[in-house]
C-alpha positions as CSV (number, residue, x, y, z in Angstrom):
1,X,8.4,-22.5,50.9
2,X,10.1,-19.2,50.4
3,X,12.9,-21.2,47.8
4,X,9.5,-22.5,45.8
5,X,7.8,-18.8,45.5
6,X,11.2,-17.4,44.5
7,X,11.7,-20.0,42.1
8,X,8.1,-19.4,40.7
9,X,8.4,-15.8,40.4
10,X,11.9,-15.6,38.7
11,X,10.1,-18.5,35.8
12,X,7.4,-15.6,35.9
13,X,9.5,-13.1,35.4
14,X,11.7,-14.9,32.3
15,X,8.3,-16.1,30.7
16,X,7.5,-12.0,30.7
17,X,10.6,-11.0,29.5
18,X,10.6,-13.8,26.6
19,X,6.8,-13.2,25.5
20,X,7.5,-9.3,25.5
21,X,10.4,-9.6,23.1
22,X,8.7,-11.6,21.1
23,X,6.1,-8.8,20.1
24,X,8.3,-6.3,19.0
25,X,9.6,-8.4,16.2
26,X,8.9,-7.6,12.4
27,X,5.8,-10.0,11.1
28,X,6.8,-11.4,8.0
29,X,4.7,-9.4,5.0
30,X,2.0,-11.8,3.3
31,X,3.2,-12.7,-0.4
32,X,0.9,-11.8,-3.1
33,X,-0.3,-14.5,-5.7
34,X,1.3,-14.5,-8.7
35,X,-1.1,-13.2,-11.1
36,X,-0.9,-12.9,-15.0
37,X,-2.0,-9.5,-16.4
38,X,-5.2,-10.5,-17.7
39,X,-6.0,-12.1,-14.2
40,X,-5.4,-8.5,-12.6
41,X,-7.0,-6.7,-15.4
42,X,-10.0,-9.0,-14.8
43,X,-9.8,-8.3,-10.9
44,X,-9.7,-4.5,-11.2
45,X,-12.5,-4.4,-13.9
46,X,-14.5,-6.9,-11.5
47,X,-14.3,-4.5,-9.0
48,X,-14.9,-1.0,-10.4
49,X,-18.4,-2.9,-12.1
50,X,-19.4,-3.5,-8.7
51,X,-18.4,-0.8,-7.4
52,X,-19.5,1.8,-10.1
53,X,-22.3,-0.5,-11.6
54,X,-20.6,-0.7,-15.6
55,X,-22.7,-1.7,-17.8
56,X,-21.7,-4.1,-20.4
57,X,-20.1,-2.0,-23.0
58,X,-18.3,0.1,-19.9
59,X,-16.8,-3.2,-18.6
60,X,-15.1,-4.4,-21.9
61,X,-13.9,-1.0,-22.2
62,X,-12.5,-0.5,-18.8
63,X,-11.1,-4.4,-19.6
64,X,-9.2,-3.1,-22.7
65,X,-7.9,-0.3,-20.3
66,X,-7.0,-2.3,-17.6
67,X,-5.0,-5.2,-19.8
68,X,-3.1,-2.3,-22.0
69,X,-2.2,-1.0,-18.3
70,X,-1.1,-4.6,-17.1
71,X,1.3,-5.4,-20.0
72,X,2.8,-2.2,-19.4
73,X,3.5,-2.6,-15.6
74,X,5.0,-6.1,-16.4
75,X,7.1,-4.9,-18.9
76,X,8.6,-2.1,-16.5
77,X,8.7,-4.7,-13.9
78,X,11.2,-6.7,-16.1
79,X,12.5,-4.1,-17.5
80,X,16.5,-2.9,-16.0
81,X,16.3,-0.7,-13.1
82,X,18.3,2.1,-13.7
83,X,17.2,5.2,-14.7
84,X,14.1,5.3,-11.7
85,X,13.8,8.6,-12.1
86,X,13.1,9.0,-15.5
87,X,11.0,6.2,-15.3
88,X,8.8,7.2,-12.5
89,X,8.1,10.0,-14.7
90,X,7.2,7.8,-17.7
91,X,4.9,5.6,-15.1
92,X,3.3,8.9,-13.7
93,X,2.2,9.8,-17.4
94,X,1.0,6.6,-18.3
95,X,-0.9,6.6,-15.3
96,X,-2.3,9.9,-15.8
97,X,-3.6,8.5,-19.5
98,X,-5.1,5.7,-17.7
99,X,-7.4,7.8,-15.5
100,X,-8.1,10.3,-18.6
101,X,-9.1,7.0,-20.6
102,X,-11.4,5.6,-17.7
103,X,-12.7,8.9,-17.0
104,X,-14.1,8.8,-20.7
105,X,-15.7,5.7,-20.3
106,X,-18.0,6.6,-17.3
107,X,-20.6,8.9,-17.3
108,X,-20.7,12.1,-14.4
109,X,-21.9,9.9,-11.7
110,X,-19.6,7.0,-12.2
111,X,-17.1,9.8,-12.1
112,X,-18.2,11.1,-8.8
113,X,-17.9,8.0,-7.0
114,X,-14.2,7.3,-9.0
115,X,-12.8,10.2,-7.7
116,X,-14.0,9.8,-4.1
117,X,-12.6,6.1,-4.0
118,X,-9.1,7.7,-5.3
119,X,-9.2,10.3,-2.6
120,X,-9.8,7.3,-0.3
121,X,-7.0,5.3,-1.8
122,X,-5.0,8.5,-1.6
123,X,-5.2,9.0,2.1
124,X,-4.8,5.1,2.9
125,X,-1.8,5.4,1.1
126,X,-0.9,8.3,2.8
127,X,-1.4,6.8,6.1
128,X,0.7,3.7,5.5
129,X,3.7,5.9,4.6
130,X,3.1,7.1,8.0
131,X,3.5,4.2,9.4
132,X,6.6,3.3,7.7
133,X,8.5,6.0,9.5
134,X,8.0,8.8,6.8
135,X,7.0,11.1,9.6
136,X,9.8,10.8,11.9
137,X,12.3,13.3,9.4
138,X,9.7,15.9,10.5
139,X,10.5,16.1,14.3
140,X,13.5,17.4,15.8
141,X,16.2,14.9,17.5
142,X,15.9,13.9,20.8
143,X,18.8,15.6,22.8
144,X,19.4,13.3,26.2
145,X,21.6,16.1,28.1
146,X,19.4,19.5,27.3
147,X,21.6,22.5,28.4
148,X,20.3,24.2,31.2
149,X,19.0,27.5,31.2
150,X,19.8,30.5,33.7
């Protein structure tokens, strides 16, 4: 009797340990579908008219926008990666010109609601860079052995 319950509780024990290892481990990251600029211009624009209700002119505009803004991202994608520097600086402008070129297109209350889904997008952002250990060069080092005082 006493063999069985040991036996039992060292399975137990080794099923624990296996299942608890087994959640720390790094979930593979969903791909994203392949989509052609036109098919993520069309997205985006889908969204912000239901979003912002666009009316009809508004949404070809914002379309136009969106596809000049697509084409581009491809062809940095492509592009050679040296130089990020210089490039994120080209990609911050062209992103700035974007916004500017949106912003025309809506009128003040459209505008409103943009800006308050950037901010929102901001701090999501924000909070997944968090999570990705960004926050961890703030603290100071764990010392084990702390040198006692007195």
């Amino acid at each position: 009797m006493k063999r069985a319950i040991l036996t039992i509780a060292i399975a137990v024990m080794g099923l624990t340990a296996a299942f608890a290892q087994q959640d720390t481990t790094k979930r593979a990251r969903r791909q994203m579908p392949k989509m052609t600029a036109e098919q993520r211009a069309e997205k985006v624009t889908a969204k912000m008219e239901k979003e912002l209700s666009l009316t009809a002119d508004q949404k070809s505009k914002i379309y136009a926008i969106q596809l000049e803004n697509a084409k581009t991202m491809d062809t940095w994608r492509n592009a050679d990666k040296g130089d990020m520097k210089g490039k994120m600086k080209d990609r911050k402008a062209a992103m700035d010109a974007q916004k500017a070129k949106i912003d025309a297109v809506l009128t003040a209350e459209q505008k409103t609601k943009m800006d308050a889904f950037r901010a929102e997008a901001k701090e999501k952002a924000g909070k997944m860079r968090k999570g990705m250990g960004q926050h961890r060069k703030d603290k100071a080092p764990v010392v084990s052995n702390p040198p006692t005082q007195g």
